[in-house]
N, C-alpha and C positions, 0 to 999 in steps of 0.2 A: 973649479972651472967657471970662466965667466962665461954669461950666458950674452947675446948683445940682442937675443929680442922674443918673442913668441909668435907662432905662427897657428891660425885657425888650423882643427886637425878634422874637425868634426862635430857631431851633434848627438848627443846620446838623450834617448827619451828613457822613462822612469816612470813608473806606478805609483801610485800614493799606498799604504797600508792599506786602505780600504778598497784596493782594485783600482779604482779610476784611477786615467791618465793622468797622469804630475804635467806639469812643464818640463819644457827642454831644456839640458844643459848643454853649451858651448865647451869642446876640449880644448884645450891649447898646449901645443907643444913647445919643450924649448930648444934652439935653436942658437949657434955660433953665427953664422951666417945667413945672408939673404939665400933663399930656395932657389936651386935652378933648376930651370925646368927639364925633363928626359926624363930615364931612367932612376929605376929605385938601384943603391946599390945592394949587395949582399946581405948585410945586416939591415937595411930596412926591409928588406924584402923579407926575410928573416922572423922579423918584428909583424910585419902584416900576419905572415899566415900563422902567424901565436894567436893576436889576436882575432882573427876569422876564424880559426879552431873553435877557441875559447867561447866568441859569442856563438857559433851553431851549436856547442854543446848546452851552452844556454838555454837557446830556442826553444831547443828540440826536448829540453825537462820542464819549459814552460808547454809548450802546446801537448806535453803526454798529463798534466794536470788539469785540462781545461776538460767543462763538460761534455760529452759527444755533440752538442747542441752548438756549442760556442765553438767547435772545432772548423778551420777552414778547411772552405770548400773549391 
């Protein structure tokens, strides 16, 4: 499949091994065509709540290892 371009999808932050904040990465999605704007269809829609699952299962095993200290409030 040819792809004819990418499109910005997002910005995912990152830790370094030693805790501190990393810099940001740019996602980019690939894409047939220019985005039009509406609705998502089925399958992206599909696709969102995989990944909103995914990162709050994330989250929510980061913030159960933080100390009660470091814990938001």
């Amino acid at each position: 499949m040819e792809h004819k371009g990418r499109v910005w999808a997002g910005v995912v932050g990152l830790r370094a091994p030693d805790g501190s904040i990393a810099r940001t990465v740019k996602i980019y999605r690939d894409v047939d065509a220019e985005p039009k704007p509406g609705k998502l269809t089925k399958d992206e829609e599909r696709v969102c709540d995989g990944i909103i699952r995914d990162m709050a299962v994330m989250h929510h095993k980061y913030v159960e290892r933080l100390t009660e200290e470091e814990q938001p409030k």
